[in-house]
C-alpha positions in Angstrom: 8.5 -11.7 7.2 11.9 -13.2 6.9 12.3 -13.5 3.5 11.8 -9.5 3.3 14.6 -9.1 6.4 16.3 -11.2 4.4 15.5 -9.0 1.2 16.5 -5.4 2.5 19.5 -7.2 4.4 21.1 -8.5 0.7 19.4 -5.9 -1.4 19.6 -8.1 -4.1 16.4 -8.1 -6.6 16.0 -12.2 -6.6 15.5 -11.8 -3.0 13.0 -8.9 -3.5 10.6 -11.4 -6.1 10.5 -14.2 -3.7 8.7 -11.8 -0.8 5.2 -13.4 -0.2 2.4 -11.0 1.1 -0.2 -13.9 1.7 -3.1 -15.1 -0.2 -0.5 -16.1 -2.9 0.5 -12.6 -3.5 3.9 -11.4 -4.2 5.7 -8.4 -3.5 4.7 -5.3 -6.3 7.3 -3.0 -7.8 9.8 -3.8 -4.9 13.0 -3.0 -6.3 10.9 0.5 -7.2 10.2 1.1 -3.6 13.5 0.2 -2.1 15.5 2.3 -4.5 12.9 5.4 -3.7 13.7 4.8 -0.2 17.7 4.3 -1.1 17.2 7.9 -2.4 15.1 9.2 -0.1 17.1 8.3 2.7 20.6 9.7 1.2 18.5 13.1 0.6 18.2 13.0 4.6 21.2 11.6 5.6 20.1 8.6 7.2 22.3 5.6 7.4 20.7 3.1 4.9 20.5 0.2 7.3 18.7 1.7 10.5 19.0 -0.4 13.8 15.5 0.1 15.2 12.9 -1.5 13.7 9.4 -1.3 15.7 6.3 -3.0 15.1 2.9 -1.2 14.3 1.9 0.8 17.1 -1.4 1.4 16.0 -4.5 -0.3 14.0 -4.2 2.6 12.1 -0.7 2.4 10.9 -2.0 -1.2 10.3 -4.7 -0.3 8.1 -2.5 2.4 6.2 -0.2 -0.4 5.1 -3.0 -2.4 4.3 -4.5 0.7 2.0 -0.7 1.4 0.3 -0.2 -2.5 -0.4 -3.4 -2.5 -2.3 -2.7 0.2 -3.8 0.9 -0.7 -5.4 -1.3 -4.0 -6.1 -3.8 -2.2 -8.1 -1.6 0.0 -9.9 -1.9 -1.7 -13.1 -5.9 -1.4 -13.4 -6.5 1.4 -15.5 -9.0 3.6 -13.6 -11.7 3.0 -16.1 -12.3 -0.2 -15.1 -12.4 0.4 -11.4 -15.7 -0.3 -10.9 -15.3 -3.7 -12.3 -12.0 -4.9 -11.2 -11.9 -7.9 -8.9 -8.5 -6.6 -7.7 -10.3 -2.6 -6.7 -13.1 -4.4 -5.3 -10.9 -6.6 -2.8 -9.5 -4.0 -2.0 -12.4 -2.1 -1.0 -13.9 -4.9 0.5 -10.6 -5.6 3.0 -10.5 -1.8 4.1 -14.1 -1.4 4.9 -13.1 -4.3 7.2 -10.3 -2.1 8.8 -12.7 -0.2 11.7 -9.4 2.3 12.2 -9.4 3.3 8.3 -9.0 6.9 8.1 -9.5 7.4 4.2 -13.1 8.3 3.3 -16.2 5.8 3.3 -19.7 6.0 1.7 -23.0 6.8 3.4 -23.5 3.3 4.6 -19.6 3.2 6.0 -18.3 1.2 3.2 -15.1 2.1 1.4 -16.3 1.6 -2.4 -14.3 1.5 -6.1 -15.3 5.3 -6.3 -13.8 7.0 -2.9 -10.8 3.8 -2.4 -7.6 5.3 -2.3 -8.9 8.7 -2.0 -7.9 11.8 0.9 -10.3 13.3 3.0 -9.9 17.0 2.1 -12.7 19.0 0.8 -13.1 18.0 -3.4 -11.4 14.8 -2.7 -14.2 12.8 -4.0 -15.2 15.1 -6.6 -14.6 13.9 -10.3 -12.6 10.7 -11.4 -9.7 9.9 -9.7 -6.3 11.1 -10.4 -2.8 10.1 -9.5 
C-alpha cells in the first residue's frame, strides 16, 4: 500500500512499476489508468490530489476491485483461450470465493471462464464475450 501512496504522490512511472499487488504480481497498465483518471478528473473539475481517502466500506466494493484487477490482469489473454487460461481460471476461482460478488455465477454458484467479467442484464451471457 505505500509504495502506491507513494506512486500517485510522485506520479512518476518508475514508481508506478514497483507497485506489488501480492502473490508476486505487479501493477498492470498503471500509467494507463492514472492518466485516464488525470483526464477524467480535469473533465469534472476535481483537484487532482483529493484529501479524503476512505477505505472499502463494503465486501462488495471489495470484491469489485478484486473483479477490475483481474480483469486489467487478464487483458492480454485473447478471449479464445479463455477457457484454458490459468490466468481466467484464477480469476474465476478467487471471485466465486467473494460471497458479496454481484457479477453473474453459474447454476451451481460458481463464477466460470464463460460468464467472468460479464453484467447481469438480460443477453449478458449470451454469445462470446465482447469488450
Amino acid at each position: 500500500m505505500v509504495q502506491a501512496i507513494q506512486a500517485i504522490n510522485t506520479q512518476r512511472h518508475a514508481d508506478f512499476t514497483n507497485v506489488q499487488l501480492g502473490y508476486g504480481r505487479k501493477l498492470v497498465m498503471s500509467m494507463l489508468t492514472h492518466r485516464s483518471l488525470m483526464t477524467w478528473r480535469a473533465a469534472i473539475r476535481i483537484p487532482s490530489r483529493c484529501r479524503s481517502r476512505h477505505a472499502f466500506s463494503s465486501a462488495q466494493s471489495a470484491a469489485e476491485m478484486v473483479e477490475l484487477y483481474w480483469q486489467a490482469f487478464a487483458g492480454d489473454v485473447p478471449f479464445a483461450q479463455w477457457d484454458t487460461s490459468s490466468i481466467v481460471q484464477s480469476a474465476a476461482s478467487e471471485l466465486s470465493g467473494h460471497a458479496r460478488y454481484q457479477g453473474p455465477r453459474d447454476g451451481s454458484g460458481l463464477v466460470t471462464t464463460a460468464n467472468i467479467f460479464r453484467g447481469n442484464a438480460a443477453g449478458c451471457l449470451v454469445g462470446p464475450y465482447l469488450s
